[in-house]
PDB file of N, CA, C and O in Angstrom:
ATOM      1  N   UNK A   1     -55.451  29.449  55.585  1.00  0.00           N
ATOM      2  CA  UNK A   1     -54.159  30.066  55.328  1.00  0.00           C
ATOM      3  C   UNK A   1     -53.077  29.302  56.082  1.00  0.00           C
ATOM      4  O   UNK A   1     -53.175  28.916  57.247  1.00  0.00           O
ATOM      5  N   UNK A   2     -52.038  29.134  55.277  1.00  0.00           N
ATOM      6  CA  UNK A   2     -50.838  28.648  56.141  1.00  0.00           C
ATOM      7  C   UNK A   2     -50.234  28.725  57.229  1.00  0.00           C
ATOM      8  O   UNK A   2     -49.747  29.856  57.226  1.00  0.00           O
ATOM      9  N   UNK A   3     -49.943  28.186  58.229  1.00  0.00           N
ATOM     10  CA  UNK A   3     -49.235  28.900  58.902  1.00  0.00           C
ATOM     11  C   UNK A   3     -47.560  29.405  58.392  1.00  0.00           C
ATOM     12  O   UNK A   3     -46.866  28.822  57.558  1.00  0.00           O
ATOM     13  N   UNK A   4     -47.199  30.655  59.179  1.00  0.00           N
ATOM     14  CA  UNK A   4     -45.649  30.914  58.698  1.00  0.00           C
ATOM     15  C   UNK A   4     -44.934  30.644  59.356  1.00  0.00           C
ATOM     16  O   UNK A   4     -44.967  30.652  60.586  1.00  0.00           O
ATOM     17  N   UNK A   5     -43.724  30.196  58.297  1.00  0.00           N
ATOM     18  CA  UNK A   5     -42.432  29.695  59.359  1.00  0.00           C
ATOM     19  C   UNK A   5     -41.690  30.921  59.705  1.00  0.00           C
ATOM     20  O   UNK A   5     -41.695  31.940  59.015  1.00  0.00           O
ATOM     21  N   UNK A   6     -40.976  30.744  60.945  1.00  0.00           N
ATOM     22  CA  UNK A   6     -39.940  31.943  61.080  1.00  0.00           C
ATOM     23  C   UNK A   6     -39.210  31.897  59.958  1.00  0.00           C
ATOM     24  O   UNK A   6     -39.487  31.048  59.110  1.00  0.00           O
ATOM     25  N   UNK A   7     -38.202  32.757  59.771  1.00  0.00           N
ATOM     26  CA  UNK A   7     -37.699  33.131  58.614  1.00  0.00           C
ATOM     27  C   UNK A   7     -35.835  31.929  58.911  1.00  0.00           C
ATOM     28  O   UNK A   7     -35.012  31.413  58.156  1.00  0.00           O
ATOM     29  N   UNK A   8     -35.984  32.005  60.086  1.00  0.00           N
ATOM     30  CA  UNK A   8     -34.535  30.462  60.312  1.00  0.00           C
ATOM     31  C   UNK A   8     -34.917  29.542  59.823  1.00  0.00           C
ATOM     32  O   UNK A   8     -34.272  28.965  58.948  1.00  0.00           O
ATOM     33  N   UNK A   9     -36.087  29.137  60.251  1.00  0.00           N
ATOM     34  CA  UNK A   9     -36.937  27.739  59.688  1.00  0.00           C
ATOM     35  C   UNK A   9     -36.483  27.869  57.940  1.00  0.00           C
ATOM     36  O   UNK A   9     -35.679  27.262  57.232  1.00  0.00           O
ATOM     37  N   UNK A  10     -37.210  28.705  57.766  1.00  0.00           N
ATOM     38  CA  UNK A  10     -37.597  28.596  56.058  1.00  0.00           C
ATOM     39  C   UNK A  10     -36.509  28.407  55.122  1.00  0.00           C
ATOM     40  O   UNK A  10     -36.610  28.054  53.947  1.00  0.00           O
ATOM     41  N   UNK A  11     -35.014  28.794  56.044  1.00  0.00           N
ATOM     42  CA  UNK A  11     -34.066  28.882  55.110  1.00  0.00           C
ATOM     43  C   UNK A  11     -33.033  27.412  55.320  1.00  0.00           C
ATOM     44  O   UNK A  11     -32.209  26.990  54.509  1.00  0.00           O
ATOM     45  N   UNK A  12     -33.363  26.865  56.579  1.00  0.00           N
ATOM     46  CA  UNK A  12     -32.658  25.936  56.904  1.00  0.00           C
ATOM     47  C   UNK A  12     -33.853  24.918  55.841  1.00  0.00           C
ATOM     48  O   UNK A  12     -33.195  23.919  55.551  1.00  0.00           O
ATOM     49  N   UNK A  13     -34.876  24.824  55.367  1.00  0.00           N
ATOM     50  CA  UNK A  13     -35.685  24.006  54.609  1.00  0.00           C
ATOM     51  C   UNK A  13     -35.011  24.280  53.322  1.00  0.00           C
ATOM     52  O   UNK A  13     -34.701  23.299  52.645  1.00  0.00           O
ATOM     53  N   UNK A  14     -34.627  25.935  52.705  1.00  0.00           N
ATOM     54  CA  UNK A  14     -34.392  26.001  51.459  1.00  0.00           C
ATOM     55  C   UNK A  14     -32.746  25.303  51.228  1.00  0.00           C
ATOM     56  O   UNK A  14     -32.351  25.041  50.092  1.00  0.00           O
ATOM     57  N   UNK A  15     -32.103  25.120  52.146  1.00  0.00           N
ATOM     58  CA  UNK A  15     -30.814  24.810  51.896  1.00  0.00           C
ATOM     59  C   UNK A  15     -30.792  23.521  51.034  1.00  0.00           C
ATOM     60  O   UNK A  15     -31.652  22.640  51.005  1.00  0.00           O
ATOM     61  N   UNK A  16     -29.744  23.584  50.407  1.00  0.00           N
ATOM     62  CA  UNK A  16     -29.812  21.857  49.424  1.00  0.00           C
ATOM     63  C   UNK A  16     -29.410  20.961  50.391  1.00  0.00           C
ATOM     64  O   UNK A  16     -29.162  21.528  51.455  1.00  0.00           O
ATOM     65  N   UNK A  17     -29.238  19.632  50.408  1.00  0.00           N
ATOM     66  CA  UNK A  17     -28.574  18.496  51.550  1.00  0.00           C
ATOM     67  C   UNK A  17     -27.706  18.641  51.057  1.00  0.00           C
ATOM     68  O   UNK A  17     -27.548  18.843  49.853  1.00  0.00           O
ATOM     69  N   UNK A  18     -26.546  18.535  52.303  1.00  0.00           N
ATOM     70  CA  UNK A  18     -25.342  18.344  51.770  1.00  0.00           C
ATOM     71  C   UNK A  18     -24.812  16.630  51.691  1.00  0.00           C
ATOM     72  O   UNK A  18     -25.165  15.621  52.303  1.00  0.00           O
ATOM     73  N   UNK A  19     -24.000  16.844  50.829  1.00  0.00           N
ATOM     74  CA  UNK A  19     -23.314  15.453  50.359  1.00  0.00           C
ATOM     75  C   UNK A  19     -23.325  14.727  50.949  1.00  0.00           C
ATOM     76  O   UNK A  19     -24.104  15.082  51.833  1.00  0.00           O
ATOM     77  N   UNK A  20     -22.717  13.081  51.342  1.00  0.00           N
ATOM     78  CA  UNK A  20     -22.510  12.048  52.170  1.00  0.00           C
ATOM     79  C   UNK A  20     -20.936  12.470  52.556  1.00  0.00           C
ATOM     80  O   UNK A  20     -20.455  12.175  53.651  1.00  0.00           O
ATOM     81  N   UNK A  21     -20.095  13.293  51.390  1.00  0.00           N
ATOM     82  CA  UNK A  21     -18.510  13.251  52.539  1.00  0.00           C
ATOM     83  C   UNK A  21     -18.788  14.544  53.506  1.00  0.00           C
ATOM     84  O   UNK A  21     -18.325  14.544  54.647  1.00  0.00           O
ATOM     85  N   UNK A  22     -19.699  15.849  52.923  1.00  0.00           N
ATOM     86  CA  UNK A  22     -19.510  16.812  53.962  1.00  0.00           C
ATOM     87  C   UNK A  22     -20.134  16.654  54.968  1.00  0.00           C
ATOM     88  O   UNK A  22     -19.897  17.393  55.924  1.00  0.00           O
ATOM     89  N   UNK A  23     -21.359  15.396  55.082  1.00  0.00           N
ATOM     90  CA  UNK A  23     -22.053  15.104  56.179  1.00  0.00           C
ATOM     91  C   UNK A  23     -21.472  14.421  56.870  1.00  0.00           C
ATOM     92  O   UNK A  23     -22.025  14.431  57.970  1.00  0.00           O
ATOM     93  N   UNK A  24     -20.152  13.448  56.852  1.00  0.00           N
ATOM     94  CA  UNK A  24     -19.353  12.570  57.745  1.00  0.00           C
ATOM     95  C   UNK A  24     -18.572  13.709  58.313  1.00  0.00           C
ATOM     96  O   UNK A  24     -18.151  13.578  59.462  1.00  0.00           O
ATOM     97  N   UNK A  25     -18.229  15.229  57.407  1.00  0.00           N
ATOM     98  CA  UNK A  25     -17.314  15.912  57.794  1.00  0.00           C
ATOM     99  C   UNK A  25     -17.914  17.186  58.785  1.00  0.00           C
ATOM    100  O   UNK A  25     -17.303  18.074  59.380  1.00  0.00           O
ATOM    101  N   UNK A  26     -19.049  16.949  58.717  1.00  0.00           N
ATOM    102  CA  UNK A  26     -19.651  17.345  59.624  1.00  0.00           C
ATOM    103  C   UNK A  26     -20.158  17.016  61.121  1.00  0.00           C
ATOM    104  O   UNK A  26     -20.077  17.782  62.080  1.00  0.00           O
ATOM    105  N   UNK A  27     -20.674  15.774  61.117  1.00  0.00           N
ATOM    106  CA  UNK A  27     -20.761  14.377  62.101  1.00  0.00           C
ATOM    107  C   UNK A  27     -19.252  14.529  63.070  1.00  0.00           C
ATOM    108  O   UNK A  27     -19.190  14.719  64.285  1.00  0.00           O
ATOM    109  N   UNK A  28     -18.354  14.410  62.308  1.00  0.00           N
ATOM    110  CA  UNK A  28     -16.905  14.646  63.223  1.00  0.00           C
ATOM    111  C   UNK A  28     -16.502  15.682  63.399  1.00  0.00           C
ATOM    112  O   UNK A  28     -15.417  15.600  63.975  1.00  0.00           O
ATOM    113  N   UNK A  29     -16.917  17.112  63.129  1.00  0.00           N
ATOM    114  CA  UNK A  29     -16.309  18.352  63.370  1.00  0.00           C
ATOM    115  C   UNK A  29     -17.798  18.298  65.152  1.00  0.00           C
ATOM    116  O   UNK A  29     -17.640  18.597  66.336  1.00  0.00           O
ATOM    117  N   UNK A  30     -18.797  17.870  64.513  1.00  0.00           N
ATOM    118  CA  UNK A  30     -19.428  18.136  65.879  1.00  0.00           C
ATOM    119  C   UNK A  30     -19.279  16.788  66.980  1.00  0.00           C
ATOM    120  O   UNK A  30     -19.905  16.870  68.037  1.00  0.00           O
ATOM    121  N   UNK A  31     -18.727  15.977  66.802  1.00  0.00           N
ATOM    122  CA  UNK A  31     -17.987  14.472  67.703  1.00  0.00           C
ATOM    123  C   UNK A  31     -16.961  15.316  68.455  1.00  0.00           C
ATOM    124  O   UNK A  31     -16.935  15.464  69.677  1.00  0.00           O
ATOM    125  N   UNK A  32     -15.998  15.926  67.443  1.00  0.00           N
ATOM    126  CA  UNK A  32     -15.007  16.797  68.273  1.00  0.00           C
ATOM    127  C   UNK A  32     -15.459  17.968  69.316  1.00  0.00           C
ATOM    128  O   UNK A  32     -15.244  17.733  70.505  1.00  0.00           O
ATOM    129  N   UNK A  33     -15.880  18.826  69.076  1.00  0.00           N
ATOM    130  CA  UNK A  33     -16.728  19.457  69.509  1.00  0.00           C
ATOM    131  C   UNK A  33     -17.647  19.135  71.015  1.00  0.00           C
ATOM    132  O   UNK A  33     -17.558  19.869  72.000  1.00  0.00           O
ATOM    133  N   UNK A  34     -18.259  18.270  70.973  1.00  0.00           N
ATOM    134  CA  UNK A  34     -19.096  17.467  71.620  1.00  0.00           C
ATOM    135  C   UNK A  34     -17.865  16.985  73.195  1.00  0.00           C
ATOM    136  O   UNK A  34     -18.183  17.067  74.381  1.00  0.00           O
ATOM    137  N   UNK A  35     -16.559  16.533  72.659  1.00  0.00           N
ATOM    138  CA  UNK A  35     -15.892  16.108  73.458  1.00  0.00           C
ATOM    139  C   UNK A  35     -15.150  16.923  74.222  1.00  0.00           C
ATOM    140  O   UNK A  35     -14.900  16.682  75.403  1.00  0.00           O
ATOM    141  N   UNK A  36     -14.594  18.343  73.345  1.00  0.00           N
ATOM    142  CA  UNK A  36     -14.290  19.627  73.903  1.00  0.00           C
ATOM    143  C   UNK A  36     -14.936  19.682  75.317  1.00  0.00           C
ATOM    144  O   UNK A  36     -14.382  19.497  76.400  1.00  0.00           O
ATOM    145  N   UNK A  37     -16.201  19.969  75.063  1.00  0.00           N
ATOM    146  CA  UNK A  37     -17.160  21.070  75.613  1.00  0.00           C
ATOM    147  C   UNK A  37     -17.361  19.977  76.852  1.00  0.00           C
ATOM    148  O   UNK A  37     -17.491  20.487  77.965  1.00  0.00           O
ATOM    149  N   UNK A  38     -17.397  18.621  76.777  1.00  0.00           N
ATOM    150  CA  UNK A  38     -17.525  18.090  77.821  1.00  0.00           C
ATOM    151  C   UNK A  38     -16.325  18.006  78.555  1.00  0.00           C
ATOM    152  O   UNK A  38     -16.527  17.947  79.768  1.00  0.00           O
ATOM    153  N   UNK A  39     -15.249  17.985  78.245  1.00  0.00           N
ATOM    154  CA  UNK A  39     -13.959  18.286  79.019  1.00  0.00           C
ATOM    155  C   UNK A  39     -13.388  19.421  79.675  1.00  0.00           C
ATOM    156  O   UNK A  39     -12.537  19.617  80.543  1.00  0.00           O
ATOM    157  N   UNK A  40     -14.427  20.343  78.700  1.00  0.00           N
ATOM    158  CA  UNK A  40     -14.461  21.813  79.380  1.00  0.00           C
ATOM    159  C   UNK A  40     -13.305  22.412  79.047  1.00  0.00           C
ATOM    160  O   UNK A  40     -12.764  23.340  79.648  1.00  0.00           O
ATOM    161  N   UNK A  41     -12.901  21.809  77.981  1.00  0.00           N
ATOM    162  CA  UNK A  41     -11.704  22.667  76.506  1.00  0.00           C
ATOM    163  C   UNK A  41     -12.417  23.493  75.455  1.00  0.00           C
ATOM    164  O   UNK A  41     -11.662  24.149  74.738  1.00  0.00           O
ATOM    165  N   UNK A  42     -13.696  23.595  75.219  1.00  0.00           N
ATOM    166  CA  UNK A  42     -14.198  24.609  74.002  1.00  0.00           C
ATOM    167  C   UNK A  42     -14.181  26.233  74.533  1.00  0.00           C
ATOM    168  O   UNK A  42     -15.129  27.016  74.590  1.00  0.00           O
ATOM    169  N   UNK A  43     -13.083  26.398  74.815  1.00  0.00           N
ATOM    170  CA  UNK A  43     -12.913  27.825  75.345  1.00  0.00           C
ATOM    171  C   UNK A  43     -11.981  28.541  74.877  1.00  0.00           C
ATOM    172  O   UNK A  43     -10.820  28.153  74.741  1.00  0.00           O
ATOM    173  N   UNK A  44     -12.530  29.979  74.503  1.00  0.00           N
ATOM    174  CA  UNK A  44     -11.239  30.779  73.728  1.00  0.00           C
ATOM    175  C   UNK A  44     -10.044  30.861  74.162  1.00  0.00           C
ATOM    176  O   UNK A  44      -9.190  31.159  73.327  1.00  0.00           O
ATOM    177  N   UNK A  45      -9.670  30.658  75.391  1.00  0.00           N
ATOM    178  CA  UNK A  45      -7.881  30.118  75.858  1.00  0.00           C
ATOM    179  C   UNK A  45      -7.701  29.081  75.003  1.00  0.00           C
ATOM    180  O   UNK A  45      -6.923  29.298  74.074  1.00  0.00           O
ATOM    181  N   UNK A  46      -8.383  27.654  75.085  1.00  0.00           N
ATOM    182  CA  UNK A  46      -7.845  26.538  74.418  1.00  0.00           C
ATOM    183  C   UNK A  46      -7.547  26.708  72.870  1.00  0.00           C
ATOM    184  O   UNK A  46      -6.611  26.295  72.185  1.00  0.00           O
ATOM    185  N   UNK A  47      -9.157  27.786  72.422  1.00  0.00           N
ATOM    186  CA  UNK A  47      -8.781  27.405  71.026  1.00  0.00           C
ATOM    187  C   UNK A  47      -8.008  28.003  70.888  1.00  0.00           C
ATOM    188  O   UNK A  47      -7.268  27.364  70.140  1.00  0.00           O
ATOM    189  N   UNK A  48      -7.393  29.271  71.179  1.00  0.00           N
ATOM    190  CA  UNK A  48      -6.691  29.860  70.961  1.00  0.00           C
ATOM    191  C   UNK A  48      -7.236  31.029  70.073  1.00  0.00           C
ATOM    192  O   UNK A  48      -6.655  31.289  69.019  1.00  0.00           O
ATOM    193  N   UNK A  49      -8.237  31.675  70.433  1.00  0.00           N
ATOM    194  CA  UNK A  49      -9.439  32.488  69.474  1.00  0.00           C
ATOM    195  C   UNK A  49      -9.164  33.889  69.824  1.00  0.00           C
ATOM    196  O   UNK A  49      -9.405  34.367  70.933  1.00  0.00           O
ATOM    197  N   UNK A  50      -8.566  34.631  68.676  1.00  0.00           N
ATOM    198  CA  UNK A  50      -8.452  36.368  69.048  1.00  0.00           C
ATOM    199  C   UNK A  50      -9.539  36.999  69.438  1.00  0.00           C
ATOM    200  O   UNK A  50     -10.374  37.655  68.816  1.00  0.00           O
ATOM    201  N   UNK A  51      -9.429  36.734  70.480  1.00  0.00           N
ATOM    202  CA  UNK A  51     -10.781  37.668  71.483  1.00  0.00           C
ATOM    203  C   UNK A  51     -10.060  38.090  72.672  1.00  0.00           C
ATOM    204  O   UNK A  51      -8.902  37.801  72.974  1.00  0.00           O
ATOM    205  N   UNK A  52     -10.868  38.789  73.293  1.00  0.00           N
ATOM    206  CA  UNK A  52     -10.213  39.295  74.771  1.00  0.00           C
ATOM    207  C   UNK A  52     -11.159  38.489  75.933  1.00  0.00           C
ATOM    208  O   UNK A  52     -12.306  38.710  76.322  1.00  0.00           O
ATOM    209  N   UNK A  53      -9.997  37.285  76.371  1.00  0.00           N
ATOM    210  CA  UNK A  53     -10.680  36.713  77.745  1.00  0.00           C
ATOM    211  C   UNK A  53     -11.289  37.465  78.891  1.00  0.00           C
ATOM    212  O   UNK A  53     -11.152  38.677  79.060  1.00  0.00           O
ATOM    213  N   UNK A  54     -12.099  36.508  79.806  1.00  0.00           N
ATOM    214  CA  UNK A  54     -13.311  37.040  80.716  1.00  0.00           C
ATOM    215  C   UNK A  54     -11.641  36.848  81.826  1.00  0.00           C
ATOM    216  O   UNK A  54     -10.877  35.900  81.644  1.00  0.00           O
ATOM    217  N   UNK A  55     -11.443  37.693  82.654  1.00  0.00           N
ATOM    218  CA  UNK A  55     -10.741  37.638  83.691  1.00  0.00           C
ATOM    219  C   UNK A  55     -11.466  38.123  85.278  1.00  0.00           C
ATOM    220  O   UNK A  55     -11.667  39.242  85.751  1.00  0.00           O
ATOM    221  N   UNK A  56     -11.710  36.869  85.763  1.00  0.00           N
ATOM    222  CA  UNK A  56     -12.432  37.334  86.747  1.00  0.00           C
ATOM    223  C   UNK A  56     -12.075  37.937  87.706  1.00  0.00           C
ATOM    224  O   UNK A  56     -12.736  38.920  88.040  1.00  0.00           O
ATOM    225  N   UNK A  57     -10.952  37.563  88.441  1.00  0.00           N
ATOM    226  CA  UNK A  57     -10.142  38.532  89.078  1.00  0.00           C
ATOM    227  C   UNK A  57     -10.030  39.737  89.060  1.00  0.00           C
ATOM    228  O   UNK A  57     -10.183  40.527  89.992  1.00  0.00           O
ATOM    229  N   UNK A  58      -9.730  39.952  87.895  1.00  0.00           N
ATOM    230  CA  UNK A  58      -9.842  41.179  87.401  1.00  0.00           C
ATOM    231  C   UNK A  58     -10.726  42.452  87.021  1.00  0.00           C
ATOM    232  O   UNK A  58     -10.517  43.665  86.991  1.00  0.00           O
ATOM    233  N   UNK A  59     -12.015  41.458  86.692  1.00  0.00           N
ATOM    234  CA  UNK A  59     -13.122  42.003  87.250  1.00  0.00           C
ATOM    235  C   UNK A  59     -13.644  42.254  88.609  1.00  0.00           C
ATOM    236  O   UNK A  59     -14.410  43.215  88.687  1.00  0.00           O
ATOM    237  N   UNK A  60     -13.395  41.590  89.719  1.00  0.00           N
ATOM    238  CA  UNK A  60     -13.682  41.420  91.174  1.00  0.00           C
ATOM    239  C   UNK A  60     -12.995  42.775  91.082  1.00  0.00           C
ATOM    240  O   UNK A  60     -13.645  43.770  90.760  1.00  0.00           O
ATOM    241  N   UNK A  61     -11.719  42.834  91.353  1.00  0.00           N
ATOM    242  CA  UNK A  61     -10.645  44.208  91.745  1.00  0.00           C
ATOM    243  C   UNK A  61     -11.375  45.867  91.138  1.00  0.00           C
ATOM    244  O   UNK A  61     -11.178  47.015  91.536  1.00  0.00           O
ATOM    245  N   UNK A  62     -12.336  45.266  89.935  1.00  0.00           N
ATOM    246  CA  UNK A  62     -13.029  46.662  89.154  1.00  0.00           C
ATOM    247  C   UNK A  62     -13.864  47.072  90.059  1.00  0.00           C
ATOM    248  O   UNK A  62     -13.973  48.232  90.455  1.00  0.00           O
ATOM    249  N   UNK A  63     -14.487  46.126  90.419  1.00  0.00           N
ATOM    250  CA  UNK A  63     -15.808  46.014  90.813  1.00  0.00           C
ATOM    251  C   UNK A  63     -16.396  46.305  92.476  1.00  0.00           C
ATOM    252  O   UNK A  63     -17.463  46.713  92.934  1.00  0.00           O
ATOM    253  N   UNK A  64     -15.182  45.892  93.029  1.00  0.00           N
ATOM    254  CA  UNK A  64     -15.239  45.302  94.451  1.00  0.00           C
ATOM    255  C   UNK A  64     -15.657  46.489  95.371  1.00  0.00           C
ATOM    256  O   UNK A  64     -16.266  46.317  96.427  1.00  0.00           O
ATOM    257  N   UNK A  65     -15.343  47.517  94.964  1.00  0.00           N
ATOM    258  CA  UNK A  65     -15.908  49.038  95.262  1.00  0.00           C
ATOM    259  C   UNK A  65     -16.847  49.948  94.642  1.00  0.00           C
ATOM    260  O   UNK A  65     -16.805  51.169  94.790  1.00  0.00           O
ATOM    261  N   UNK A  66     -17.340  49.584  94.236  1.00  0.00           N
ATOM    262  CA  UNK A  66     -18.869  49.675  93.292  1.00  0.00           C
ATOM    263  C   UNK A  66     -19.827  50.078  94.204  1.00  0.00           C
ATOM    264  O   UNK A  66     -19.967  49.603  95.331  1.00  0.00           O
ATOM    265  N   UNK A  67     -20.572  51.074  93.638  1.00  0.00           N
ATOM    266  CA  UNK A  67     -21.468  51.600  94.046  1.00  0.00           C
ATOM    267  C   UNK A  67     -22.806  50.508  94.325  1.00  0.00           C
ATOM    268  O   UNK A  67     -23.914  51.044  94.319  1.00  0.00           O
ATOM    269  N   UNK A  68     -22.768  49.461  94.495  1.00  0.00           N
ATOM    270  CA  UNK A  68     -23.896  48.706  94.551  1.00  0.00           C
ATOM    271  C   UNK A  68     -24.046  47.938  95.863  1.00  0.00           C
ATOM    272  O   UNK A  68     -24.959  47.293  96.380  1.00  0.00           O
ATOM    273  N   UNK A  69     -22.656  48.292  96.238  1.00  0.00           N
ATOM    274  CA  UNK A  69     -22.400  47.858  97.737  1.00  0.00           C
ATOM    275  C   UNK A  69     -22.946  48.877  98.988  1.00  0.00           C
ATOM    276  O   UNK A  69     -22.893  48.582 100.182  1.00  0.00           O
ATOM    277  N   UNK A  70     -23.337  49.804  98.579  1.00  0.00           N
ATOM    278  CA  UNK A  70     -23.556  50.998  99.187  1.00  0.00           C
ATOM    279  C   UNK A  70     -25.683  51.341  98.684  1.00  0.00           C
ATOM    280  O   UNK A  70     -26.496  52.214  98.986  1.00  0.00           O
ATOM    281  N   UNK A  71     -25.714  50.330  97.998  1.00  0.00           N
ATOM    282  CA  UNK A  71     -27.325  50.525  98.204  1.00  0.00           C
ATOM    283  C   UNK A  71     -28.167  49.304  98.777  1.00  0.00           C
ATOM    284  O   UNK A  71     -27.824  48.189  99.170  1.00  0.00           O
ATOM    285  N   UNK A  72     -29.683  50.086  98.650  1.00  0.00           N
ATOM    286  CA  UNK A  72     -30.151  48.879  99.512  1.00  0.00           C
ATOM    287  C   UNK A  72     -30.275  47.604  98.990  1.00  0.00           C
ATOM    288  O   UNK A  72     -30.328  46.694  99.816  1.00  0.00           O
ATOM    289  N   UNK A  73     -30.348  47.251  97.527  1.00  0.00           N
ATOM    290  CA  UNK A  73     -30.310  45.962  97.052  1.00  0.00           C
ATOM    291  C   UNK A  73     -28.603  45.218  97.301  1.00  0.00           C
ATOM    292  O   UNK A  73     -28.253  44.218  97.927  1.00  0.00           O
ATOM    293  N   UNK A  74     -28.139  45.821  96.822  1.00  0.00           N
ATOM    294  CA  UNK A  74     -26.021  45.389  97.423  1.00  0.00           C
ATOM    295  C   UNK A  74     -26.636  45.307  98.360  1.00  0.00           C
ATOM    296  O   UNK A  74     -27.340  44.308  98.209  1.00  0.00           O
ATOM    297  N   UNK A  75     -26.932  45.976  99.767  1.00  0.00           N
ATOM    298  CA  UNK A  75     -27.027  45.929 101.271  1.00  0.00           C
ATOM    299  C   UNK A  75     -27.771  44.231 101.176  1.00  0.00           C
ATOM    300  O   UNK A  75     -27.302  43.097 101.280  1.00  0.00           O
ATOM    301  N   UNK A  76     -28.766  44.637 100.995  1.00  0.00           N
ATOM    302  CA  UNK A  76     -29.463  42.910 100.831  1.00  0.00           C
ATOM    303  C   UNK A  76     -28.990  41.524 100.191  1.00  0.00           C
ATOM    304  O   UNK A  76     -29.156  40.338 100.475  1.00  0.00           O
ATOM    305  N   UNK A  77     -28.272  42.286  99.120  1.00  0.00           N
ATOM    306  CA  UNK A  77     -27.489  40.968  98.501  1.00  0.00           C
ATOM    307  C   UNK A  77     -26.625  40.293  99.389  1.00  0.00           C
ATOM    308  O   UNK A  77     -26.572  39.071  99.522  1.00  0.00           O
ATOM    309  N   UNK A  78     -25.660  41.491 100.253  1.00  0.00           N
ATOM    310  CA  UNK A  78     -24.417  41.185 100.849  1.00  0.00           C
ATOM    311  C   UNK A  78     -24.782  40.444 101.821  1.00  0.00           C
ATOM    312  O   UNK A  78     -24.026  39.539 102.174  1.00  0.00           O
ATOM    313  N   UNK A  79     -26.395  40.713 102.681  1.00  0.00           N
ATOM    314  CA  UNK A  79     -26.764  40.117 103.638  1.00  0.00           C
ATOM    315  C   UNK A  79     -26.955  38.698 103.326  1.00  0.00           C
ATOM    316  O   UNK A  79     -26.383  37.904 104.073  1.00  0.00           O
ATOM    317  N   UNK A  80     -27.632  38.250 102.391  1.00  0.00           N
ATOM    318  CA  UNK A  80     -27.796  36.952 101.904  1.00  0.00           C
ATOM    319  C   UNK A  80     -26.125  36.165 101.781  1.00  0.00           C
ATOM    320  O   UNK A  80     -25.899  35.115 102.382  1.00  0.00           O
ATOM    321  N   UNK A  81     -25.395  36.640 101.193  1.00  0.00           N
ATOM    322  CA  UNK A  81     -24.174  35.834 100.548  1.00  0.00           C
ATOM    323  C   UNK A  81     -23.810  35.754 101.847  1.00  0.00           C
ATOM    324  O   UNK A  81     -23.983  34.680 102.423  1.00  0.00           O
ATOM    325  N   UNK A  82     -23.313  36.729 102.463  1.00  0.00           N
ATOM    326  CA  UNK A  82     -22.662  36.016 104.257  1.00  0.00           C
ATOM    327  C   UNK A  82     -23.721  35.213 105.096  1.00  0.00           C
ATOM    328  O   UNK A  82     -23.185  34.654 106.053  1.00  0.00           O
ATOM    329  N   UNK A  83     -24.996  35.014 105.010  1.00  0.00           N
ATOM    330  CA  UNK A  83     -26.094  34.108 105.654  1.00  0.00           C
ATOM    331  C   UNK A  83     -25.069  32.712 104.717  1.00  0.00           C
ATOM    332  O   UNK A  83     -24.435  31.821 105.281  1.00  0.00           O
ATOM    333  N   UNK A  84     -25.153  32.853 103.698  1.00  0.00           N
ATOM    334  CA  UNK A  84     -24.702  31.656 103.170  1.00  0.00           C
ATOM    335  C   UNK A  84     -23.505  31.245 103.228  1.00  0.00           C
ATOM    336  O   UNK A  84     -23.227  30.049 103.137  1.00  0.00           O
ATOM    337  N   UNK A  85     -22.709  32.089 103.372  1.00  0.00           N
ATOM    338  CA  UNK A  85     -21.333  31.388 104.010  1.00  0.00           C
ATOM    339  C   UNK A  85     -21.318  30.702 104.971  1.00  0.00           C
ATOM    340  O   UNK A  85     -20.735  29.618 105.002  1.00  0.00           O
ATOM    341  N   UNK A  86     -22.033  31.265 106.056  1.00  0.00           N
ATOM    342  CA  UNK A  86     -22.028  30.682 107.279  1.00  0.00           C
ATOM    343  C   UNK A  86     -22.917  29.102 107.268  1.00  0.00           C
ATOM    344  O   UNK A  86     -22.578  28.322 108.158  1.00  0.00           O
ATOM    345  N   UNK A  87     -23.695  28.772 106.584  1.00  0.00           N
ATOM    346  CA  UNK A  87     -23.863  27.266 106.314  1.00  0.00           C
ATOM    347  C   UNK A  87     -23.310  26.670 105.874  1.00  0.00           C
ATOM    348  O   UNK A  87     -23.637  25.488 105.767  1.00  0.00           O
TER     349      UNK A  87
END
């Protein structure tokens, strides 16, 4: 008996090839891409993508009084992160 493909596999096999222009137009949408992400521009600020950004700050200020500081794993965490400051 065969083995089975996952069901991603099977469909990325059933797809037709695409053309020689959408494959150059593809080749350069991921060249671009490629250069983004190494410049560390493929990010929803740059693209400019209707989503709601990660604000870390802003998270810290949510957070910073959190009940996790007050148990024994927070207690242990906190102990570690100031051991590590101090090196």
């Amino acid at each position: 008996m065969a083995a089975k493909r996952p069901a991603r596999a099977s469909l990325r096999y059933a797809k037709a090839p695409l053309s020689p222009r959408y494959q150059r137009e593809l080749h350069q949408l991921l060249g671009h891409c490629s250069v983004l992400a190494s410049t560390g521009q493929l990010t929803a600020r740059d693209l400019h993508l209707p989503v709601q950004l990660y604000d870390a700050a802003a998270y810290y200020n949510l957070v910073k009084d959190g009940p996790a500081k007050y148990s024994k794993q927070g207690q242990a965490l906190n102990r570690v992160l100031r051991a590590l400051q101090k090196e």
